[in-house]
C-alpha positions in Angstrom: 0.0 0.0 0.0 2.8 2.5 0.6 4.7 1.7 -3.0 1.1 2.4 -4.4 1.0 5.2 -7.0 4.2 6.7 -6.0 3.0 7.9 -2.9 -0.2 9.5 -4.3 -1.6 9.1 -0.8 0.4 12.4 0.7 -0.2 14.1 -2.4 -1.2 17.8 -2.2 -4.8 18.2 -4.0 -7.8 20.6 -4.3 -10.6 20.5 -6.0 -11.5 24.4 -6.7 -15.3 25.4 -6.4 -17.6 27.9 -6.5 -19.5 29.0 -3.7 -23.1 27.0 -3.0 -26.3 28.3 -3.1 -28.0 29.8 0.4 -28.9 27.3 2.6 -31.6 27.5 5.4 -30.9 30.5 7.8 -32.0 28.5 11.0 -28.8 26.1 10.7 -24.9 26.5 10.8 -23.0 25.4 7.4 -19.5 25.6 9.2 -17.6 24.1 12.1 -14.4 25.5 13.5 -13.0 23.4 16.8 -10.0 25.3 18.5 -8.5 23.8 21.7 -5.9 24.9 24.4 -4.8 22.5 26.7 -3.8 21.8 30.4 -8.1 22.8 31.7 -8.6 25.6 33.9 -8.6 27.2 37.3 -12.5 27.5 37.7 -12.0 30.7 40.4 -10.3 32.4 37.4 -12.5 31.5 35.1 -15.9 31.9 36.2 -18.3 34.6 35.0 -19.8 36.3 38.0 -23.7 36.8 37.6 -26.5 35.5 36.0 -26.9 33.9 32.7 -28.1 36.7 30.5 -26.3 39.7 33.0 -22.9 37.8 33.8 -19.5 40.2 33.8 -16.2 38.9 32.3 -13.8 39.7 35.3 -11.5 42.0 35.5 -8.5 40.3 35.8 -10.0 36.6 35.0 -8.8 34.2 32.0 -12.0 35.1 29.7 -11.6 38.9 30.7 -10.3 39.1 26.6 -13.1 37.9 25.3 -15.3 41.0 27.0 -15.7 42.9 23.3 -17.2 39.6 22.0 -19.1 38.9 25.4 -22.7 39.2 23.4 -22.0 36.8 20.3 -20.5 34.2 22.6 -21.8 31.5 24.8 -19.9 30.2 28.1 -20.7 26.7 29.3 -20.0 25.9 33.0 -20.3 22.7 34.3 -19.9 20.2 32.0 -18.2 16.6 33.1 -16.5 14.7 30.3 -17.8 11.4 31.8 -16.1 9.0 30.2 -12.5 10.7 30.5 -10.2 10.8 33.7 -6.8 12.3 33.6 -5.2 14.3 30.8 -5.2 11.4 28.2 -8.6 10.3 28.9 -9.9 13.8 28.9 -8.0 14.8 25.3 -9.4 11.4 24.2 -12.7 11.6 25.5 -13.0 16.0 24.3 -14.3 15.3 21.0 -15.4 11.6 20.9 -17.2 11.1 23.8 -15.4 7.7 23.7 -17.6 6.1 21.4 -16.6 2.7 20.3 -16.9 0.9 17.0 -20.6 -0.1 17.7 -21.8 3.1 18.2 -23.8 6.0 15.8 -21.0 8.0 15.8 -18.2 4.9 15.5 -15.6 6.6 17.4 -14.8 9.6 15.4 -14.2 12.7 16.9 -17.1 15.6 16.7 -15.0 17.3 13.6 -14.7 14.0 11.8 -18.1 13.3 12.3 -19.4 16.3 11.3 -17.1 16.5 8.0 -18.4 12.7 7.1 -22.3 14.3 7.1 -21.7 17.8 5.5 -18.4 17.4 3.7 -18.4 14.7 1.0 -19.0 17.2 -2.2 -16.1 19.7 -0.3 -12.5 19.6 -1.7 -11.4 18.4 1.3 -13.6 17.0 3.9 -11.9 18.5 6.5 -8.8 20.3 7.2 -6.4 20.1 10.7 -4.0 22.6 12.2 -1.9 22.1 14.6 1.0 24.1 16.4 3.7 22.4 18.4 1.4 19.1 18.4 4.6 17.0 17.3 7.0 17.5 19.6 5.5 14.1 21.7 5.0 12.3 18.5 1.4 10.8 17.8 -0.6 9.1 20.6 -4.2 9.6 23.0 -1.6 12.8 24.6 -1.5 14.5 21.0 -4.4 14.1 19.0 -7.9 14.9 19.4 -9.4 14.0 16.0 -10.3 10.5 15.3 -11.8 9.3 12.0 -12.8 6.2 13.6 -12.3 5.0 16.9 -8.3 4.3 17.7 -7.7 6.0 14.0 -6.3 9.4 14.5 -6.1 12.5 11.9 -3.0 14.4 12.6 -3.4 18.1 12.3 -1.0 19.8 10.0 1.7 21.5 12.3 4.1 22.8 9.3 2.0 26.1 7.6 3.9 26.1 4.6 2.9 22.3 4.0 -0.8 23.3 4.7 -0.5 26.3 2.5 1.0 23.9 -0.2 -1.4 21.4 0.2 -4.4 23.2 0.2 -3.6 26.3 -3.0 -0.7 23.8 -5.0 -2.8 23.7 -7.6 -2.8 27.2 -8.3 0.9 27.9 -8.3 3.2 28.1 -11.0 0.8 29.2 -13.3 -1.5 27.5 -15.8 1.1 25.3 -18.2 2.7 24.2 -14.3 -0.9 23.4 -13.3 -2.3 21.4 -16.3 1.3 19.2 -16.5 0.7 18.8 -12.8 -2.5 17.6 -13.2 -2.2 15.1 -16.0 1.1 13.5 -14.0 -1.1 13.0 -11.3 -4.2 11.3 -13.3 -1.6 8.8 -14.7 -0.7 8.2 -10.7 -4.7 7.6 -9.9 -4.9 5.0 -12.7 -2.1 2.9 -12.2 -2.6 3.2 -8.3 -6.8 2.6 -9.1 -6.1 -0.9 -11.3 -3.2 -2.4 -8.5 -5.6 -1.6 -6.1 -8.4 -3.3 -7.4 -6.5 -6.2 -8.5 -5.3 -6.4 -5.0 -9.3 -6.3 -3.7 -9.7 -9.8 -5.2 -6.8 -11.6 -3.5 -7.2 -10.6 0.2 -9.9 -10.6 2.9 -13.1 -9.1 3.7 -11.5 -6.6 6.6 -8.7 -5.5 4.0 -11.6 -5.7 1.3 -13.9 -2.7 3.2 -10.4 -0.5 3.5 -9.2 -1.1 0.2 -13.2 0.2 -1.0 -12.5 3.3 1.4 -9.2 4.4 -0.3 -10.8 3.8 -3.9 -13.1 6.5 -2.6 -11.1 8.5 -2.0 -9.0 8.4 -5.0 -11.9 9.3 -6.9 -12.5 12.4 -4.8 -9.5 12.9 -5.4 -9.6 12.3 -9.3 -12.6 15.1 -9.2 -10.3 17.5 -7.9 -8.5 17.5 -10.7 -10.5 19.6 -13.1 -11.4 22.2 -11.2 -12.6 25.6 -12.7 -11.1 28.3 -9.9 -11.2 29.3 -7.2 -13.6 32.3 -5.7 -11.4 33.6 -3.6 -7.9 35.4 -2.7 -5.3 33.3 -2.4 -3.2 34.4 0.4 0.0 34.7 0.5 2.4 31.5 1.0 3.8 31.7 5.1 7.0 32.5 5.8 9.4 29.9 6.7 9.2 28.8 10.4 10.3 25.8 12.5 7.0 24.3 13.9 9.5 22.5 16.7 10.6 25.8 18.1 8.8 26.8 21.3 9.0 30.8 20.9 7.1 30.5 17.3 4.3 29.4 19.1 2.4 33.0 18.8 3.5 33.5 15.1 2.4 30.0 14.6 -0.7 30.3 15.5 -1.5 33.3 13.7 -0.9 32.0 10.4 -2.5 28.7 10.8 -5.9 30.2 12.4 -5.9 32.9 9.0 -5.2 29.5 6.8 -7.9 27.8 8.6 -10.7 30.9 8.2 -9.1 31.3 4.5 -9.7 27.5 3.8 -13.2 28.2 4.9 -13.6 31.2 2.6 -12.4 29.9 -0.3 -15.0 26.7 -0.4 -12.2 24.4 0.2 -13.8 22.8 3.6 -16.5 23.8 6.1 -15.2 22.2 9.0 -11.6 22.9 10.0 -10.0 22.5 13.4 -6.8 24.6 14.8 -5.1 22.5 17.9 -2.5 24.2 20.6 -0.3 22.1 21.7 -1.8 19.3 23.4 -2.8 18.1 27.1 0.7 17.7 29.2 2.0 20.3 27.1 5.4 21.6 27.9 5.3 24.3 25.9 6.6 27.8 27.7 4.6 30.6 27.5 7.1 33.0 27.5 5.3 35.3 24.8 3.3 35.6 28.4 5.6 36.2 30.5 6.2 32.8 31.5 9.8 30.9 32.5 8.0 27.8 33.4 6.3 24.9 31.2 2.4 25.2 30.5 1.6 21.8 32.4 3.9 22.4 35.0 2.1 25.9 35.8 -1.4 24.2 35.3 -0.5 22.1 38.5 0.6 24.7 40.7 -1.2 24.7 44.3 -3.5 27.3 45.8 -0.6 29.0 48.1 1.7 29.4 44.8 0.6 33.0 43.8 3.2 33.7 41.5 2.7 30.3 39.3 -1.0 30.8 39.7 -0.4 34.5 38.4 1.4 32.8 35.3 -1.0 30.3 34.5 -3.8 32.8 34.3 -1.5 35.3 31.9 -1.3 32.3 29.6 -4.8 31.0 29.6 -5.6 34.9 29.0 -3.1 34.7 26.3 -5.6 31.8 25.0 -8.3 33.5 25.2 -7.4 36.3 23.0 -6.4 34.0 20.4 -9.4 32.5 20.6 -10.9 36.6 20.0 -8.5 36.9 17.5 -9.9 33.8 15.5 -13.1 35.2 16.0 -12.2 38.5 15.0 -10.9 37.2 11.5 -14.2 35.2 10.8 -16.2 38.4 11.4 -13.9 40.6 9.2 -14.1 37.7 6.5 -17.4 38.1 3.8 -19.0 35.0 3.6 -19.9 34.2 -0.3 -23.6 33.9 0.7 -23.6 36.4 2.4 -22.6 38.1 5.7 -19.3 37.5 7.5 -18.2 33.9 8.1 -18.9 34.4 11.4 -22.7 34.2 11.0 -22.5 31.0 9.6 -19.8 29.4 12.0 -20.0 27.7 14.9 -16.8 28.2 17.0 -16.1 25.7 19.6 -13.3 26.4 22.0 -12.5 22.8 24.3 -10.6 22.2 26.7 -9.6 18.5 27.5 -10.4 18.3 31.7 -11.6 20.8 34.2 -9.4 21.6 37.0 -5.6 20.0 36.3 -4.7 20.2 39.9 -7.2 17.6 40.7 -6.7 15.6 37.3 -10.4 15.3 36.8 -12.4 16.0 33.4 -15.1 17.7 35.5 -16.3 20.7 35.5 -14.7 21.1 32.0 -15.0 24.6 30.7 -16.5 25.1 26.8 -17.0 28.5 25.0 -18.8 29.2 21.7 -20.1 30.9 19.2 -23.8 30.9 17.7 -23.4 30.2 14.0 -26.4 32.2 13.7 -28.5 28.8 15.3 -27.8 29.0 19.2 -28.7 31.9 21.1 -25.5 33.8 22.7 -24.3 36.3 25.2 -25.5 33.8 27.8 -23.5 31.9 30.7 -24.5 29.0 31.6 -24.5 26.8 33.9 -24.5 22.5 33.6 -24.7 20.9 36.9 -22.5 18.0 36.0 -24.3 17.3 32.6 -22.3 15.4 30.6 -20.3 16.9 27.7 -22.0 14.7 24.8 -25.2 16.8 25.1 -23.2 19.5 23.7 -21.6 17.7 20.9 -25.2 16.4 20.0 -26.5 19.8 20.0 -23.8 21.1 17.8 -24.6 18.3 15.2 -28.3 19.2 15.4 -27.5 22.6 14.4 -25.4 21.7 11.4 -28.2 19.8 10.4 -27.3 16.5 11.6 -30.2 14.9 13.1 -28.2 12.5 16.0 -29.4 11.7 19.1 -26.5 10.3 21.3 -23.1 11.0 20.6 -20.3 8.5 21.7 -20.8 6.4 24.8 -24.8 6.3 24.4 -24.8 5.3 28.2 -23.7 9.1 29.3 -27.5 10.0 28.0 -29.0 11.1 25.0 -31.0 14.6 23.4 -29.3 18.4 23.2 -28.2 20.6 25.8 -30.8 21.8 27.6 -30.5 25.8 27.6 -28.8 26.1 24.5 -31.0 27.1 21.8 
């Protein structure tokens, strides 16, 4: 399988579109998951009021987010129930732990969501990542899952996402048709061994074999494209995506790749991953000397690491802002900003780190022009997989359970 079609499988390609015709207004066409690790310190983190008059607190992690206060949504209270720890937790975050058997089959709440809405999209779903590799790939790293125990890795290199997603438009039109007729003579020749190795191998291999002809011809379509609607931004400069102190420069340019992916039609769901849970990344950018996860643990009497932990879980939070910022300054081809379409989910993996417990867990969104917002609200111990059902509901997903189907079933109550 690796010799197949000279390596046709890590192949740069996109299939160029013009924009789709208005959908309903009363549902979300776009999903955008960003995640910080490491959970929270819920005393600097709380809203203080009520649900509809709550104050961002001076001084507090979500204090950043005040300008966008009324076109967000803060959950309190949710308990990833089938997570413990920070593995379980990043594991459980988007999955909900659901195995083979279940509707959702183990993928992640991205995954999922690109499998309903974006088969027709040039790619199905795009991931960014920033300082995700320095661990390697495992249940500490990843947080998109295809299937269960089958992770996507997010993209942690922005020039090879910038490649991989605009390739097709660089080097000008004679550079682009020889490109593309080198690659359809890749497709066949990887198409026929692949079928003639369908018929001597089992039923298991059989179904993934039929999976990666799929995708070949998705990825045969993309290769007459028309155009593409849409500026093409500029390639990123040259950065290593090992080096710690990048981290803010980073995540700039994959958050404006991600929100120019979904403003050029290339994908409607697109995820943008910091770090991961354990993360030893140094916040210095924040004023930090010591590592993120080694701060997240610091105890009640340890002022000054407390003080440190909050300036970089601020430092989140306007990123998080920022991205939002960037969708609202963004025209959406059917009108609007991208914003008004997008549901924005920022995760976190556990609640409070110093307790290792995925209780409690703090989430933050956006509407998407579905749920209502400039609300805080308040869970009880609800668990987390009402919210990933309710966010399929209003993409237009009609689920009922998400994941483990034993932590309950229906939407969020209160968020409509």
């Amino acid at each position: 399988m690796r010799t197949l079609g000279a390596g046709l499988i890590a192949a740069p390609f996109v299939n160029l579109i013009a924009p789709r015709p208005a959908r309903a207004q009363n549902r979300a066409r776009r999903l955008v998951i960003f995640h910080s690790p490491n959970g929270t310190i819920h005393r600097h983190w709380r809203p203080s009021g009520g649900e509809r008059d709550f104050v961002l607190t001076p001084g507090s992690v979500l204090e950043p987010l005040a300008g966008r206060r009324d076109d967000l949504v803060f959950i309190d209270g949710l308990d990833i129930e089938t997570g413990t720890n920070h593995e379980g937790g990043m594991a459980a975050m988007l999955t909900n732990r659901g195995g083979a058997g279940t509707p959702t089959a183990g993928a992640s709440l991205d995954q999922f969501v690109a499998g309903r809405i974006g088969g027709d999209d040039p790619f199905a779903s795009l991931e960014f990542g920033v300082l995700t590799d320095l661990w390697g790939a495992g249940q500490q790293t990843r947080m998109s899952y295809r299937r269960a125990g089958e992770f996507v890795h997010p993209d942690a290199d922005p020039r090879r996402a910038y490649q991989r997603m605009f390739a097709d438009l660089l080097g000008g039109d004679e550079v682009v048709a020889r490109r593309r007729l080198r690659r359809q003579s890749v497709i066949d020749l990887a198409r026929d061994e692949l079928i003639d190795l369908r018929g001597r191998v089992g039923r298991p291999e059989q179904i993934k074999l039929d999976a990666h002809l799929a995708g070949l011809r998705s990825v045969e379509r993309s290769l007459f494209s028309e155009g593409l609607d849409c500026a093409v931004p500029g390639e990123p400069d040259p950065l290593s995506r090992s080096e710690n102190d990048n981290g803010p420069q980073l995540l700039e340019t994959q958050m404006r790749l991600a929100v120019a992916a979904l403003a050029c039609g290339l994908t409607r769901v697109a995820s943008v991953q910091f770090s991961h849970t354990i993360s030893p990344v140094v916040f210095r950018w924040a004023g930090n000397t010591d590592g993120h996860h080694t701060l997240s643990h610091a105890s009640d009497n340890q002022e000054a690491k407390i003080a440190d932990f909050v300036a970089a879980e601020r430092w989140c939070a306007e990123q998080f802002g920022a991205l939002i910022d960037m969708l609202d300054a963004t025209p959406d081809p059917e009108g609007g900003s991208l914003l008004d379409s997008t549901i924005v989910l920022w995760a976190k993996e556990m609640g409070d780190p110093r307790a290792h417990v995925c209780t409690d867990v703090p989430f933050v969104l956006t509407g998407g022009g579905v749920f209502e917002t400039g609300r805080y609200l308040h869970q009880g111990g609800e668990s987390h997989s009402h919210l990933l059902v309710s966010i399929c509901r209003a993409l237009g997903i009609d689920i009922d359970t998400f994941g483990d189907t034993s932590t309950g079933s229906g939407p969020l109550a209160g968020l409509s």
